[in-house]
ZAMARGU-4260 file (C-alpha; in steps of 0.2 Angstrom, whole numbers, plus 5000, padded with zeros to 4 digits):
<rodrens>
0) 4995/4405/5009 | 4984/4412/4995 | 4975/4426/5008 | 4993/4429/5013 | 4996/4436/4996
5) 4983/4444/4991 | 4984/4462/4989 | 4972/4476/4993 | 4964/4474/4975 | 4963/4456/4976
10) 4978/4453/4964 | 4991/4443/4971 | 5006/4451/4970 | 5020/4452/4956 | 5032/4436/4958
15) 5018/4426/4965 | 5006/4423/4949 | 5019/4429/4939 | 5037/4432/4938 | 5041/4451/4942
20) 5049/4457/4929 | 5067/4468/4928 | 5059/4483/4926 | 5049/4480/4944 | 5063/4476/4952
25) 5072/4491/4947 | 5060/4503/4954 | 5064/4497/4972 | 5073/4505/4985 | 5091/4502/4981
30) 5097/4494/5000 | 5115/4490/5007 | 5121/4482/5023 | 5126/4497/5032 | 5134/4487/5048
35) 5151/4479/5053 | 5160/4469/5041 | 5176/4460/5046 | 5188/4458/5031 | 5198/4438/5035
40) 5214/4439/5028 | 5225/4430/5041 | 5224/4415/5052 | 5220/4424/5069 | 5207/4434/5061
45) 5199/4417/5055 | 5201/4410/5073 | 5191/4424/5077 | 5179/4424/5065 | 5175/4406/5068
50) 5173/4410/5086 | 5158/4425/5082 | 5150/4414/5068 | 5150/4397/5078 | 5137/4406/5090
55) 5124/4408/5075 | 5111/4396/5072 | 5108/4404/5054 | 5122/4414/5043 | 5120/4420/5025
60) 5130/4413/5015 | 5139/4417/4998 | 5156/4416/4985 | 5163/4429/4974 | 5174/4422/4961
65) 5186/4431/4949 | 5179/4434/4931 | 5185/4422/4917 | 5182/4430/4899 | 5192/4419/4889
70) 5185/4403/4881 | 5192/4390/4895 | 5197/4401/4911 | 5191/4399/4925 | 5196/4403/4941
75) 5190/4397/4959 | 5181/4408/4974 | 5192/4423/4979 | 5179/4427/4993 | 5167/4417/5005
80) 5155/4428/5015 | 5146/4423/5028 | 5132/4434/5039 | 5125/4432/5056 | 5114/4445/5066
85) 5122/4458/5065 | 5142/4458/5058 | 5147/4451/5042 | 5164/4440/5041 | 5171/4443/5020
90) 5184/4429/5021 | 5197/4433/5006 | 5201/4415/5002 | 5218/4421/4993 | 5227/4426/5007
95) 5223/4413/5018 | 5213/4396/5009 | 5199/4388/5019 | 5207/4386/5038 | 5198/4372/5047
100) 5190/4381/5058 | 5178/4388/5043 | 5176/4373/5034 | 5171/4367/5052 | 5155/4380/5052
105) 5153/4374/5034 | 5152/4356/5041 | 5142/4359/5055 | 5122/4353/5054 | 5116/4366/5066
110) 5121/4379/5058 | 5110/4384/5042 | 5120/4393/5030 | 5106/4399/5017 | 5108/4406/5000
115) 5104/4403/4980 | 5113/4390/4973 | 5125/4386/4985 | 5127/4368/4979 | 5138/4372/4964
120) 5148/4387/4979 | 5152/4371/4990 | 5159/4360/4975 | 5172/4375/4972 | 5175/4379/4989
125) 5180/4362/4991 | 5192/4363/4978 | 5201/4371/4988 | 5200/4360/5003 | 5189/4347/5006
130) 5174/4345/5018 | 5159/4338/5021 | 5144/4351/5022 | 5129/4351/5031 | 5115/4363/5034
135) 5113/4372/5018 | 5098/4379/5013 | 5096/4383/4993 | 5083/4401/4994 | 5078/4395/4976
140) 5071/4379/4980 | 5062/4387/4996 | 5054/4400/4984 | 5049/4387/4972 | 5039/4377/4990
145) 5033/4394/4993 | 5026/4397/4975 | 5036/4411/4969 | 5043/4414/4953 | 5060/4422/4955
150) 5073/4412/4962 | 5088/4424/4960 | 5094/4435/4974 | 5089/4451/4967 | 5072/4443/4962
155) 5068/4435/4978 | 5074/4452/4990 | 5062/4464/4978 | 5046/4449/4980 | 5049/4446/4998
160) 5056/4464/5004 | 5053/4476/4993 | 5070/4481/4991 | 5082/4483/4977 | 5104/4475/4979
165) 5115/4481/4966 | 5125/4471/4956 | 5136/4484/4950 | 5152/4476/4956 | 5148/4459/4953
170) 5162/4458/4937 | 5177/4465/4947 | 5192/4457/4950 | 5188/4448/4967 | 5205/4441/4966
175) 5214/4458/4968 | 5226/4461/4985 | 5214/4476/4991 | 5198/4474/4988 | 5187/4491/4986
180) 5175/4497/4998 | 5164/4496/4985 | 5166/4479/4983 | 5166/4474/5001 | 5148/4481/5003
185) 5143/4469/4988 | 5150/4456/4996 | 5143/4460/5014 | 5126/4465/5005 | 5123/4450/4995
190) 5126/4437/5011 | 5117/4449/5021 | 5102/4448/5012 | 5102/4430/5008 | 5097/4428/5027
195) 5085/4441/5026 | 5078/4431/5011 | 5077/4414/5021 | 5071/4421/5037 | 5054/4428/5024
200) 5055/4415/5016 | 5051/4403/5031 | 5037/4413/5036 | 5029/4405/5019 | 5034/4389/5019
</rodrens>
């Protein structure tokens, strides 16, 4: 592990001995999923979705939920994202809820759904309808196995492959009937990365 990373110098490198700090991050290259991205808003749609993703043995995996900035609001996920190899399915939980066949992949063990936090994602998402999860994989508690000192998404994409996600959109209205394309490559990004993440991640721990 230690050899692994060590740099040229000797050092080991920022977010191993130490936690990299903002201003490291932000002079990564900014990167954003430029492939497909299939936007759910109907109950076909979501039977195929579930029909592409049930073929994946690891999806990236993520919420967006609606701002609250009153004292007290609070409001549950307005998207669930979810990445395989090479598409990204944004499923907008406001048109359609959780079918059963999505909560199915969200049930199902052999399929590793990987992101930061997604314990407190899953109690939401279940607000809406219940299920019983299985295979998901906290990238924050891997990072902590694999030594590393940022446990964020942006953190752990700079430490591992030294590249920077915006989070530019992350306070818009996630809940709106059409959602921007600027928000939908947010959306798309963040999951997608959050494989890349784990798939790095496993080459350390």
């Amino acid at each position: 592990m230690k050899n692994r990373d060590m740099t040229v110098t000797g050092c080991l490198r920022p977010g191993f001995d130490r936690r990299m700090s903002k201003e490291e991050i932000n002079e990564r290259p900014i990167r954003k999923w430029t492939g497909p991205v299939h936007l759910v808003r109907s109950r076909e749609q979501a039977g195929d979705a579930v029909e592409h993703l049930a073929r994946e043995s690891l999806l990236g995996f993520d919420t967006e939920t609606r701002p609250a900035f009153r004292k007290g609001q609070r409001y549950l996920p307005s998207l669930l994202q979810l990445a395989g190899e090479k598409e990204v399915f944004i499923f907008q939980i406001r048109h359609l809820g959780l079918p059963r066949g999505v909560r199915s992949i969200l049930a199902d063990p052999a399929i590793i759904k990987a992101g930061v936090s997604p314990d407190f994602d899953v109690r939401e998402l279940k607000k809406i309808s219940p299920f019983r999860e299985a295979g998901f994989v906290d990238l924050g508690r891997l990072a902590r196995q694999a030594g590393i000192r940022n446990h964020g998404l942006r953190g752990l994409a700079a430490v591992l492959l030294g590249l920077r996600i915006t989070k530019s959109a992350q306070t818009s209205n996630w809940a709106q009937e059409t959602l921007t394309p600027a928000q939908i490559t947010y959306a798309a990004t963040d999951a997608w990365i959050s494989r890349r993440i784990y798939l790095a991640l496993k080459q350390l721990v």
